[in-house]
C-alpha positions as CSV (number, residue, x, y, z in Angstrom):
1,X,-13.0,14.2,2.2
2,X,-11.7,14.8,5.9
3,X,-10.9,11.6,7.5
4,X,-10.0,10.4,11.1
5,X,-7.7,7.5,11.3
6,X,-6.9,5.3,13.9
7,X,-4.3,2.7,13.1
8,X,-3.3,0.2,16.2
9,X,-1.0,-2.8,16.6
10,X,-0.8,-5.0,19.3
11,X,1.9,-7.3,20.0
12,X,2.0,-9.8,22.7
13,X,5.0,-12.2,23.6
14,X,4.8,-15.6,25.4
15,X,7.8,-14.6,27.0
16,X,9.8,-10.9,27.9
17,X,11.2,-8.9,25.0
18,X,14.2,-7.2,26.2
19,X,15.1,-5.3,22.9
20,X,13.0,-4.3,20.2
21,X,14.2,-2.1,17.2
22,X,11.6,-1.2,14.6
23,X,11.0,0.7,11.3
24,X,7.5,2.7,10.9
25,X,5.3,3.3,8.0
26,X,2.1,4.8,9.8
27,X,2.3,8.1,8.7
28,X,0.3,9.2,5.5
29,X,2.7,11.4,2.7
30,X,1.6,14.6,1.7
31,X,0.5,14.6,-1.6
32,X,-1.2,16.8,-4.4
33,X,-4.3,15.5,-3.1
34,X,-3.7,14.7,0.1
35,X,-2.5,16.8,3.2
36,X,-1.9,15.4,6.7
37,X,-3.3,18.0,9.9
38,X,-1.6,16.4,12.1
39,X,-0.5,13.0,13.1
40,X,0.1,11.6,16.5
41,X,2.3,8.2,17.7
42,X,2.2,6.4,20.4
43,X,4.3,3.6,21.5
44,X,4.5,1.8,25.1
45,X,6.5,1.1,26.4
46,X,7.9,4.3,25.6
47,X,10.5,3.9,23.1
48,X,14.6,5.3,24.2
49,X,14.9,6.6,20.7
50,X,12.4,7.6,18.6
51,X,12.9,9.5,15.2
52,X,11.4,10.3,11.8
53,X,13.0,10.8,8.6
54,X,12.3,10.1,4.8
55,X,13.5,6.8,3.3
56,X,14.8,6.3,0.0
57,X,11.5,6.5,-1.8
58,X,10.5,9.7,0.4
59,X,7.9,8.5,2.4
60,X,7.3,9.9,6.4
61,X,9.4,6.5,8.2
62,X,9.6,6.5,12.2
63,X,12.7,4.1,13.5
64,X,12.4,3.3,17.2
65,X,14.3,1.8,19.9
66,X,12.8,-0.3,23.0
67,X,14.9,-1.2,26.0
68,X,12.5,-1.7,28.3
69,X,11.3,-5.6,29.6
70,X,7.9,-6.3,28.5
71,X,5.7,-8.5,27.3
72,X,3.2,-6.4,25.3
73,X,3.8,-4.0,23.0
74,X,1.0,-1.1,21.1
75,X,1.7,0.8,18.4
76,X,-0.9,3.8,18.2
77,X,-1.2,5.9,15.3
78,X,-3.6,8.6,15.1
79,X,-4.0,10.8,12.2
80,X,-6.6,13.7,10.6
81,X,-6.0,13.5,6.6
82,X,-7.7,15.5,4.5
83,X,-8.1,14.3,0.9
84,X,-9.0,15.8,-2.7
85,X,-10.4,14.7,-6.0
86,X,-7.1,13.7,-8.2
87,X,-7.1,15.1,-11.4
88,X,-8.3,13.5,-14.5
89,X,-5.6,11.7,-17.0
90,X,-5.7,11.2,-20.2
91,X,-5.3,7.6,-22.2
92,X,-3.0,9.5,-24.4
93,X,0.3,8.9,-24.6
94,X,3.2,7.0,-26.3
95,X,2.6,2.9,-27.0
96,X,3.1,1.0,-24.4
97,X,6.3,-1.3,-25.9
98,X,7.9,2.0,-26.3
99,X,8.2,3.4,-22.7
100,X,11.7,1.1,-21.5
101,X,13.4,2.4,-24.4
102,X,12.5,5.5,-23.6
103,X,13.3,5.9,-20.0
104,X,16.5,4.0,-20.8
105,X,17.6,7.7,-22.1
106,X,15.8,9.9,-19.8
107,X,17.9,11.0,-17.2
108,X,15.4,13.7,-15.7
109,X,14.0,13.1,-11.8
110,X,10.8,12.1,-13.0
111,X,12.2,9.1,-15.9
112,X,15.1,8.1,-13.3
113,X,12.6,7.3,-10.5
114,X,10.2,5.8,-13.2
115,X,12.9,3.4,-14.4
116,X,13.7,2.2,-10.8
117,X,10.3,0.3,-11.0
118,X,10.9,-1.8,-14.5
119,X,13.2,-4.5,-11.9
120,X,12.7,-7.2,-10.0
121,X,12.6,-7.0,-6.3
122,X,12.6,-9.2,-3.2
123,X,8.4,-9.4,-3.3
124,X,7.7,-9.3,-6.9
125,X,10.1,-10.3,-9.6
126,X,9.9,-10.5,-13.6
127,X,9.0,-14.1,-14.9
128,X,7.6,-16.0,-18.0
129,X,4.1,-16.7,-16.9
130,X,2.9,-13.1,-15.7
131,X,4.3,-12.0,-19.3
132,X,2.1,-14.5,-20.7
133,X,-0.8,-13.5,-18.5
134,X,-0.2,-10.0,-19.0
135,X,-0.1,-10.1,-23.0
136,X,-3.6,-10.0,-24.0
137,X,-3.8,-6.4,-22.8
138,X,-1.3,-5.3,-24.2
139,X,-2.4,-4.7,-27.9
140,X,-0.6,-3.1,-30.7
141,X,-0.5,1.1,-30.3
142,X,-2.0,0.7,-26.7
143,X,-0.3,3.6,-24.0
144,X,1.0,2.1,-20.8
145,X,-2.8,3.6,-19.1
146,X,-5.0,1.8,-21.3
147,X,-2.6,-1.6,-20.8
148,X,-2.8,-1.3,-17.1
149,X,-6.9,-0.5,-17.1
150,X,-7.1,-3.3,-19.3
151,X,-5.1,-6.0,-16.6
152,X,-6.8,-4.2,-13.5
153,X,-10.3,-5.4,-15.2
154,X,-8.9,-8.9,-15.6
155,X,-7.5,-9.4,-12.9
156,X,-10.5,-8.7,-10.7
157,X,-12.3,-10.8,-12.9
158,X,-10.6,-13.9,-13.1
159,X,-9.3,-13.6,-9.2
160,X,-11.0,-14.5,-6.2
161,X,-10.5,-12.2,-2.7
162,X,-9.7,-14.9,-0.1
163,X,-8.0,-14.0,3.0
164,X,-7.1,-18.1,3.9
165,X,-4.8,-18.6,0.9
166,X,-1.6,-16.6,1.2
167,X,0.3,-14.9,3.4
168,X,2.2,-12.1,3.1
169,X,5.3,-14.4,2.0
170,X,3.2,-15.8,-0.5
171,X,5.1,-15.4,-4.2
172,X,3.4,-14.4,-7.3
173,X,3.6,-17.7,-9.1
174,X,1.7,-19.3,-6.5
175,X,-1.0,-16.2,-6.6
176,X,-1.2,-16.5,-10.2
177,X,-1.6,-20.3,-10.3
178,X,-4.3,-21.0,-7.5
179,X,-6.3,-17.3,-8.8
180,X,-6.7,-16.6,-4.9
181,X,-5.5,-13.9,-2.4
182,X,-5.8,-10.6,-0.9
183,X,-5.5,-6.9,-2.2
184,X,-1.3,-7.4,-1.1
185,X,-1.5,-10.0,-3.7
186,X,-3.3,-8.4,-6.4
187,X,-1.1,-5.7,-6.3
188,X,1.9,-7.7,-6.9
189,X,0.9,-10.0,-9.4
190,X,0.2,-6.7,-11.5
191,X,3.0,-5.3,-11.0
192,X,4.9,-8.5,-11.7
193,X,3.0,-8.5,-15.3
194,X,3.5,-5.1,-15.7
195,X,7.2,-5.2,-15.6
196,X,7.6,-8.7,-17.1
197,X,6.5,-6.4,-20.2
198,X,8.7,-3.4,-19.6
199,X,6.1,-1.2,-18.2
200,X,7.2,0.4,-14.6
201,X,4.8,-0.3,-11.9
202,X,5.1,0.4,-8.1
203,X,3.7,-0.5,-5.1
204,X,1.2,1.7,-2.8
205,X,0.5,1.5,0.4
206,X,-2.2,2.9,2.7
207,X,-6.2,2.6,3.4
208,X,-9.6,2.5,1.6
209,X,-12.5,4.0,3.2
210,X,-15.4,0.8,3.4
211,X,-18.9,1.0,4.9
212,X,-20.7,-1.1,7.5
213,X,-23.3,-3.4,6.4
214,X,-26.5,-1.7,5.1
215,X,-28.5,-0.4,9.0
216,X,-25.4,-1.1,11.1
217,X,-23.0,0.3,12.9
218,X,-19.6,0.7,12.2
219,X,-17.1,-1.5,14.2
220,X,-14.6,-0.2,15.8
221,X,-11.2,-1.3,14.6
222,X,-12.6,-3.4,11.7
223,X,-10.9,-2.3,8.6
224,X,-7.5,-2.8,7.7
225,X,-4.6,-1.8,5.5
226,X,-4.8,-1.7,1.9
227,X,-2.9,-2.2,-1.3
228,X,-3.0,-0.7,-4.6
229,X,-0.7,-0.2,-7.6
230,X,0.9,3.1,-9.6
231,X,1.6,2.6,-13.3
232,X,3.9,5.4,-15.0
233,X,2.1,7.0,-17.9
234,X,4.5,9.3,-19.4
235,X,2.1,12.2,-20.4
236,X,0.0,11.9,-17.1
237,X,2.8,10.7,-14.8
238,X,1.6,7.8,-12.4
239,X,-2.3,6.4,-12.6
240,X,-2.9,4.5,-9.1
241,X,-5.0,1.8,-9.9
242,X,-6.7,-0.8,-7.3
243,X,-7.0,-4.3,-8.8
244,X,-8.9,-5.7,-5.9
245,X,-11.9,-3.1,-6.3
246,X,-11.2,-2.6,-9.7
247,X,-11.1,1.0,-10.5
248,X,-8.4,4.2,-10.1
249,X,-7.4,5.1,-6.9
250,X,-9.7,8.2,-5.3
251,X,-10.8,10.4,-2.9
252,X,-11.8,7.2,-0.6
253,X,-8.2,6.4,-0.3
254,X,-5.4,7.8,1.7
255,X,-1.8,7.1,0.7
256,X,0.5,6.3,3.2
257,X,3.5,5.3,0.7
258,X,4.7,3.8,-2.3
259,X,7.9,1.2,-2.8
260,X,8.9,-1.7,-5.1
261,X,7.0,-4.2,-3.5
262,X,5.0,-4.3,0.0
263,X,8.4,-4.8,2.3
264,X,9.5,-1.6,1.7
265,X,6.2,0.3,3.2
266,X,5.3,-2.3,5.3
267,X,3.6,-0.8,8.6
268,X,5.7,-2.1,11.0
269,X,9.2,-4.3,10.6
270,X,12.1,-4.7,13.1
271,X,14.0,-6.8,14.9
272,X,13.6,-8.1,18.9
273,X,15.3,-10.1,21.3
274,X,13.2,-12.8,23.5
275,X,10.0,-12.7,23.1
276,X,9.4,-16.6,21.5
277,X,6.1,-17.1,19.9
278,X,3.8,-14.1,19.9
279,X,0.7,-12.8,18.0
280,X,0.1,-9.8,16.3
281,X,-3.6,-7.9,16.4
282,X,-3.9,-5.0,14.3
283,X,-6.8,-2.9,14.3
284,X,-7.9,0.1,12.1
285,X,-10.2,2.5,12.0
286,X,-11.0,5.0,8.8
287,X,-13.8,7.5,9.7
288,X,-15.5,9.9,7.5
289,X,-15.4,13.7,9.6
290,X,-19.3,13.3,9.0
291,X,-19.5,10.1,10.8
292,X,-17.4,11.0,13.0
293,X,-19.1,14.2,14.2
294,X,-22.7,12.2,14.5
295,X,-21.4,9.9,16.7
296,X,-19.6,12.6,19.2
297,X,-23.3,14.2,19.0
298,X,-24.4,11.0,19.7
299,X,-22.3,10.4,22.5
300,X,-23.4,13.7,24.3
């Protein structure tokens, strides 16, 4: 699949920002199965520094500096991504309850960036009641895959998809309580279970392609950002799984980046000076190239 993405933000102040410093995560990773053509940003005002460099987990991050007085400020990011089938894993592997000890000794690349995700972090931390939620799939001689394929089932089951109930401050005790939220939700609250049992689990970042209702169009600038989960299989490496849709991460998804928890890909963070109360509009557009080429035929 060859897709066009359009991702904007809009911000808009009641009164003039005079400083604004921000961190980016707009720009999708290349990946095995995924390989950006070409990727284009756009910020006005135009910032007085602008630069990209990996962060600590490797994904493409853009920090940039606005001096300029203003009241409204658009982030543009516009991106071609063209993305494969994954390849297929296996359910084999060691048991699940086995893994922490393992990676406890491991001190290659692959089990020292694993091991980094068995901790708590500032959005999703290790607790009593997502081990008790996450028990029943964990059965005796299960590998970590079958465990997280097992909770992922759950999980969509017993939650409901309700963008009213949380926020993205929202913690997991209240998602796992009130069995309510959005995909940003759902992928914490797995990964909480999943590491409450010693099982690494991170947090991914990026888009799902979704159709227009059944004889319509598709509006412009309504989808959004999405959320998933990656579980370390120690055969396979990591499975991505989406708990919200309720199957492994494929083809319709493009991968911006992956952290411990959502604040450290979240699209845009920073600091500003001024501004007082303000709102924030973002607007995204995933395109198929086919649908996008029939409505440039269209056009002309």
């Amino acid at each position: 699949m060859i897709y066009r993405l359009k991702h904007r933000t809009t911000f808009k102040y009641a009164q003039p920002v005079t400083f604004v410093y921000n961190v980016l995560h707009l720009k999708p990773r290349d990946l095995p199965w995924q390989t950006t053509r070409n990727a284009r940003l756009t910020i006005t005002p135009e910032p007085a520094v602008l630069s990209e460099q990996p962060d600590f987990f490797g994904n493409r991050t853009t920090y940039c500096t606005v001096q300029e007085k203003h009241q409204i400020m658009q982030v543009l990011m516009e991106s071609e991504i063209e993305v494969r089938k994954r390849p297929v894993m296996t359910q084999q592997g060691p048991a699940w309850d086995t893994v922490m000890n393992a990676l406890q000794g491991d001190s290659s690349l692959a089990g020292l960036d694993a091991f980094q995700f068995c901790f708590d972090s500032q959005g999703v931390q290790r607790n009593t009641d997502s081990e008790t939620y996450a028990r029943p799939s964990c059965k005796a001689g299960w590998t970590t895959h079958e465990v997280a394929i097992d909770l992922m089932h759950r999980i969509h089951a017993e939650f409901e998809f309700d963008a009213t109930a949380t926020n993205v401050y929202t913690p997991v005790s209240d998602v796992l309580k009130n069995r309510k939220g959005v995909c940003q939700d759902f992928a914490h609250l797995m990964i909480s279970c999943l590491r409450s049992v010693g099982i690494p689990a991170r947090y991914n970042s990026g888009y799902i392609q979704t159709a227009p209702p059944e004889g319509q169009a598709r509006l412009a600038g309504a989808d959004a950002s999405h959320a998933w989960i990656g579980v370390y299989c120690p055969v396979n490496g990591w499975l991505d799984l989406d708990p919200t849709n309720d199957k492994p991460a494929n083809e319709e998804f493009i991968t911006i980046g992956w952290g411990r928890d959502y604040q450290d890909v979240s699209p845009v963070a920073g600091v500003l000076l001024g501004g007082g109360k303000h709102s924030v509009l973002a607007e995204v557009d995933m395109i198929p190239e086919n649908e996008f080429s029939q409505s440039q035929q269209q056009q002309q």
